[in-house]
N, C-alpha and C positions, 0 to 999 in steps of 0.2 A: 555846427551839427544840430539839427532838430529834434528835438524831443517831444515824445505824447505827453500831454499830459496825462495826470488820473482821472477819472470820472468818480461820481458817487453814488448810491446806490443805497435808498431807505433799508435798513434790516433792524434787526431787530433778536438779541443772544439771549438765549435760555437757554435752562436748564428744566428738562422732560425728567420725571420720575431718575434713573441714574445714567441719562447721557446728555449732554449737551449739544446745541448745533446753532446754525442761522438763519433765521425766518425771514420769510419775502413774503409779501402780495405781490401776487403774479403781475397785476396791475404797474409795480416801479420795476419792473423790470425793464432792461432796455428792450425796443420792440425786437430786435432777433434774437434774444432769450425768452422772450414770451411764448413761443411755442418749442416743444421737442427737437433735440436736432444739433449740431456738433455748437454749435454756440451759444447754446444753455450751457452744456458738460464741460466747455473750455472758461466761461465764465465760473461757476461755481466750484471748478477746481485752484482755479486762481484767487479765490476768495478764502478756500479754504489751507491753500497751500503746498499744493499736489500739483504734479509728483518732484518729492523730495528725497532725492537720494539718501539723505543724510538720515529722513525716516522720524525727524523733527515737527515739520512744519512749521517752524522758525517766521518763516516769510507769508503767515496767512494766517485764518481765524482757527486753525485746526489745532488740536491737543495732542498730535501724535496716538492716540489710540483709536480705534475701531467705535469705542462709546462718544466718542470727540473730533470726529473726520464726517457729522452728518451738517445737511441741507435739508429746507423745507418751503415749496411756494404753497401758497394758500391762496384761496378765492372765492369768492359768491359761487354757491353750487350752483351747477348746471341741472340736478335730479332733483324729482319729485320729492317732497318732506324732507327734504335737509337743507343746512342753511351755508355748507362751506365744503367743497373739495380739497383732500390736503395730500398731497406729491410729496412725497420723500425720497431722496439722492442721496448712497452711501457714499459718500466720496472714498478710491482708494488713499493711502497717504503715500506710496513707492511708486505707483502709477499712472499713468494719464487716462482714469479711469473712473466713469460713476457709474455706479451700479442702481437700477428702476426695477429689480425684479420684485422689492417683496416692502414691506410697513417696517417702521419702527417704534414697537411699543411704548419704548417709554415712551419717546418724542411727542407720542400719541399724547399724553398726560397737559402738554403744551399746548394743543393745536385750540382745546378752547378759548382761554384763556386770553392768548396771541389775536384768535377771531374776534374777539367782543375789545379787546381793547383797542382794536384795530380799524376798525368802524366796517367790519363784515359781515357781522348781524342783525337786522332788523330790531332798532330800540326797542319796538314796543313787544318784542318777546321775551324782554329780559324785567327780570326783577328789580328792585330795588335792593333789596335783602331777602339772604334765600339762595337755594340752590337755582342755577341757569341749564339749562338741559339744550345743550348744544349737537347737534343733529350731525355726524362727520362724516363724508362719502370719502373712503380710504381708494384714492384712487388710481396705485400701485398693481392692487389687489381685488379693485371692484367689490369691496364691502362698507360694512355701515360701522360706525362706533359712535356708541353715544357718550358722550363727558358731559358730567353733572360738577359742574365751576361754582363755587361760594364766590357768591356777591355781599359784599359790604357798601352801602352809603352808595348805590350806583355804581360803584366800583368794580371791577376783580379784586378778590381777597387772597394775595395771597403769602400772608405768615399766618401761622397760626402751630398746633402744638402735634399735628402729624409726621409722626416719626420712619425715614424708609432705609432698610437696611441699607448700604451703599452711597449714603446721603449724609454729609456733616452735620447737619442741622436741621432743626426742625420746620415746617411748613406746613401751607393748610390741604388737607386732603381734596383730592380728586379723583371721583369713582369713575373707571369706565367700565362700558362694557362691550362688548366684542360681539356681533348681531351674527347667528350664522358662522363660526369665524373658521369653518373645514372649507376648505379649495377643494369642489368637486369636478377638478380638470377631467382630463382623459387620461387615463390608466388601462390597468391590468385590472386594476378592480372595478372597472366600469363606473368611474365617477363619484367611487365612496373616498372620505378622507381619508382611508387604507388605500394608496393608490396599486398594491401589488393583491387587496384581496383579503390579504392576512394581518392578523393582531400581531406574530413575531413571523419572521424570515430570516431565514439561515441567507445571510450574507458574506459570501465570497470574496475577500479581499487578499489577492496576491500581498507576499511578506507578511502578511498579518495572521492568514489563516480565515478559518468558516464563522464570522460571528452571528451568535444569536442577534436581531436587530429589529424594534418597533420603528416606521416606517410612517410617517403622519402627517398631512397637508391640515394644519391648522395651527391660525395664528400666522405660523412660518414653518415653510416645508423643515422638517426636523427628523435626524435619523439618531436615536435612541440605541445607544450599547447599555450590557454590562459592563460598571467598573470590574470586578474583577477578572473578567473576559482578558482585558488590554492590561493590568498587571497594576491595577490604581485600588484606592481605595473607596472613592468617593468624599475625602476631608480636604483632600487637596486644594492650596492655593496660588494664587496666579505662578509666583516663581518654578514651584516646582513642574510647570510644564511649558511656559514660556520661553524658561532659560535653557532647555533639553531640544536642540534643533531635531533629535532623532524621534521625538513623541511629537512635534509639532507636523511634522511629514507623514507620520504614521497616520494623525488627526488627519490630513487633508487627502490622503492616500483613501482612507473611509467616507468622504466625504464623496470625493470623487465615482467612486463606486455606488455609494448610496445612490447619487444623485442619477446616476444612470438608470438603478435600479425601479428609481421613481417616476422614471421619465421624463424629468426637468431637460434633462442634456444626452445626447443618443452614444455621447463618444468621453471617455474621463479627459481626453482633454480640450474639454469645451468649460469643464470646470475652472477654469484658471480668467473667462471670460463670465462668471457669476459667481463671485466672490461673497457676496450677501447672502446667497441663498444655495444649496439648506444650510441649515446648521447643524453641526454634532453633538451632542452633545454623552455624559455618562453620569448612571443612576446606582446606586446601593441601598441597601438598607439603613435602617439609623445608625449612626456613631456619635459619641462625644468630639467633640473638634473645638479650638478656638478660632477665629473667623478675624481677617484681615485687620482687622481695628483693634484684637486683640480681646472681642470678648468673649466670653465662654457660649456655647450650643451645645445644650447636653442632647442627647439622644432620644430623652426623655420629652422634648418639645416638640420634636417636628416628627415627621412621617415618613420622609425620604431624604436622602440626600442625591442631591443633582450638577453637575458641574456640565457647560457650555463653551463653546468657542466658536468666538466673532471675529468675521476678517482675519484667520489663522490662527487669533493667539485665545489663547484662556480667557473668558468675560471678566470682570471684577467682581459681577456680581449675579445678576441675570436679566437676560437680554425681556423686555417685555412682551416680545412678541413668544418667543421661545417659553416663555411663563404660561401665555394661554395655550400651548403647544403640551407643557405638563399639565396643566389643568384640565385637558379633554384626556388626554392617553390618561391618567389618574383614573381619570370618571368609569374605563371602559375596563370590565372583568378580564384580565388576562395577556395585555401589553405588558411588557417591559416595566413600562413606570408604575402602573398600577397593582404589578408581584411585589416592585421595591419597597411601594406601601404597604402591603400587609397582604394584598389581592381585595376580592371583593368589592360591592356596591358601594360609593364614595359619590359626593358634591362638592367637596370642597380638600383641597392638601395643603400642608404646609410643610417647603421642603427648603432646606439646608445649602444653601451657595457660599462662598467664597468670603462674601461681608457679611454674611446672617442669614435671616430667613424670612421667607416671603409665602404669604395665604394666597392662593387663587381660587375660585371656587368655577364650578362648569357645570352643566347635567347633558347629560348623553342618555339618548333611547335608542332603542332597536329599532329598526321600521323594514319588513319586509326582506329582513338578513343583513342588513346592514345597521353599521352603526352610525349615529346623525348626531349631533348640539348644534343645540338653538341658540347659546351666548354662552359667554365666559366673564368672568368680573374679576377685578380687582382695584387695586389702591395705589395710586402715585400719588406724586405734588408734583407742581412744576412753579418757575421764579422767574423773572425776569431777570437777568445779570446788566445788561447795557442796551440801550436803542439809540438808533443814529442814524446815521448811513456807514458802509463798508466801501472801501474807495480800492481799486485797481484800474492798473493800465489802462487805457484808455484802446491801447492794440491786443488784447490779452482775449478778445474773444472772436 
C-alpha cells in the first residue's frame, strides 16, 4: 500500500495579546495555498486540526477554543505606506470551515513582531533600540494598524514587565492602534458605523423578545445587549454560559438576528456560514466580581462591565477586536455601552471581562449627523511560543 508522505511548511506559534495561532509568510506557502481558494482553507484546517468531531483538536495546532483555532499569512504589503499585509483565518474547530470575514485583535498584537523578525521589513526602518512603528494593512477588513514593537540590541524585545489581564505572565507591551477602524459598508445608515442609522434599536428576536440593541461596524461588527435585558448580570464567567446549551442558542439566536439587521447576511440562516462575524456581546453597570484567575474587580475600578462571545461560546476574556468595538460605542453619547458607563463625553473606558480588565481608549466626532473615529488604541504583548515548520499530509490540501 502507498502512503503520502507529510510535507513541511515554515510557521511560526505565537501568542497575540490573549489568543494564540500560526503564522505563515505567504511566500512558504505551497504555491496552491498562495492564493484564496479551497486549498488554502483545506490546508490550514488540517494544520490547525478541524474539523474534529470530538471538538479537541487532538490532531493539529489548535487549542479547542475560538481564542486557539486562528491562522495568519503575512507579506511584503502591496499599499502605499505600509510595510506588511496581514490575513487572518478563524479556523472553525467542529467544521470544515474558515472564516475571512473580519481581523483578529489580539493576533493583531503579533503581526509586528512576526514582520520584523521575519525578514518583511525593510532593515533600514527599524531601530536598533527603541520603539519600531510597523505600518499593518488589515487585509480582512481593508484597514491600517499601526504596532509600535520594542527593539532591543536589533532585536524584537519581547519580555519585559507588561502585564494583560487573560495572560499568565508578564511581557513587553505593544501599542496598537486601529486607523479609522468603523466599516462604512452599505447600510440603512448610509455608510455610518451605525449601519441601521441609530445609537440603540429595538431588536426583534423571536423566543427572546424585543431587545434594546447598539448595533456597530467597528473594530468588529458587534451587536451590544443589556445584560439585564437576557436575565445576566454582567459578572459572569465562562462556565456559567458555556455550560447552559439554552443561553448559548439564545446568544447565536441574537446574533443571527443582529446580523441581518446589520446587513452582513439577508437571511439568519446564512449565519451559521459567518461564524466570526458579528459578535454579541452584554454590558452592565459596574459590580464587584472576582474574575477567572480569582482576583478581585471592585466596581470601584472600572467603568463598565462587558461580557463577549466568540465562535458561540463566552470569550475568556475579550476579544481585541471587540475591545475597539467598546471603545468607540463608549466614546459616542447614548449607545448601549456608553449608558453602561455612566453616559456622557468619554476617550477612554476601562471595562470588567471575564479575567479582569482592560483600558481602550477612542475619540469619536460628529461630522454632518453622524458619528466618525479616527483610531482606537490600546495595549497587548505578544511572544513567540515555537518556530519551525508545521508538517501535514502531503494529500491534505
Amino acid at each position: 500500500m502507498a502512503h503520502v508522505p507529510q510535507i513541511k511548511i515554515p510557521a511560526t506559534y505565537m501568542r497575540g495579546g490573549t489568543s494564540k495561532g500560526v503564522f505563515f509568510r505567504l511566500q512558504d506557502l505551497p504555491a496552491s495555498a498562495q492564493v484564496p481558494g479551497a486549498a488554502r482553507d483545506a490546508l490550514l484546517l488540517r494544520v490547525i486540526g478541524s474539523p474534529d468531531p470530538y471538538g479537541k483538536q487532538i490532531d493539529g495546532m489548535g487549542g479547542a477554543t475560538s481564542s486557539t483555532s486562528k491562522t495568519v499569512i503575512l507579506s511584503k504589503s502591496s499599499k502605499p505606506d505600509h510595510d506588511v499585509d496581514y490575513l487572518f483565518g478563524q479556523v472553525s474547530i467542529d467544521t470544515a470551515f474558515v472564516d475571512w470575514s473580519g481581523n483578529c485583535g489580539n493576533l493583531s498584537a503579533a503581526v509586528g513582531s512576526f514582520a520584523i523578525s521575519s525578514g518583511l521589513i525593510d532593515a533600514d526602518r527599524l531601530p536598533r533600540d527603541g520603539l519600531a512603528t510597523v505600518r499593518v494593512w488589515q487585509a480582512n477588513i481593508g484597514k491600517t494598524i499601526i504596532a509600535q514593537v520594542p527593539m532591543t540590541s536589533g532585536a524584537v524585545q519581547e519580555t519585559g514587565d507588561f502585564e494583560l489581564d487573560g495572560v499568565t505572565f508578564p511581557a513587553a507591551e505593544v501599542q496598537l492602534e486601529f486607523l479609522d477602524p468603523a466599516d462604512e459598508g452599505e447600510g440603512e445608515g448610509g455608510g455610518s458605523m451605525f449601519p441601521t442609522g441609530n445609537l440603540v434599536d429595538d431588536l426583534e428576536v423571536p423566543g427572546v423578545g424585543t431587545l434594546k440593541a447598539t448595533l456597530i461596524n467597528a473594530g468588529i461588527p458587534t451587536i451590544f445587549v443589556n445584560a439585564q435585558a437576557i436575565g445576566y448580570t454582567g459578572t459572569e464567567l465562562q462556565d456559567a454560559i458555556n455550560s447552559d446549551p439554552k443561553a448559548l442558542a439564545m446568544f447565536e439566536t441574537i446574533r443571527a438576528y443582529g446580523a441581518v439587521r446589520m446587513g452582513l447576511i439577508k437571511h439568519i440562516d446564512e449565519a451559521a456560514k459567518r461564524q466570526h462575524t458579528p459578535k454579541v456581546a452584554f454590558v452592565a453597570t459596574p459590580a464587584d466580581y472576582v474574575s477567572s484567575s480569582g482576583k478581585p474587580v471592585a466596581a470601584a475600578d472600572i467603568d463598565l462591565l462587558v461580557r463577549a462571545l466568540s465562535m458561540g461560546k463566552l470569550h475568556h476574556a475579550m476579544m481585541g477586536t471587540a475591545a475597539v468595538a467598546i471603545g468607540t460605542a463608549a466614546a459616542v453619547p447614548g449607545t448601549l455601552v456608553n449608558l453602561a458607563a455612566g453616559g456622557g463625553a468619554r476617550t477612554a473606558v476601562r471595562f470588567g471581562h471575564p479575567s479582569g480588565t482592560l483600558r481602550v481608549g477612542a475619540e469619536a466626532t460628529q461630522v454632518n449627523g453622524k458619528w466618525t473615529v479616527t483610531k482606537a488604541i490600546m495595549s497587548r504583548s505578544a511572544r513567540v511560543l515555537m518556530e519551525g515548520w508545521v508538517r501535514v499530509p502531503g494529500d491534505a490540501f
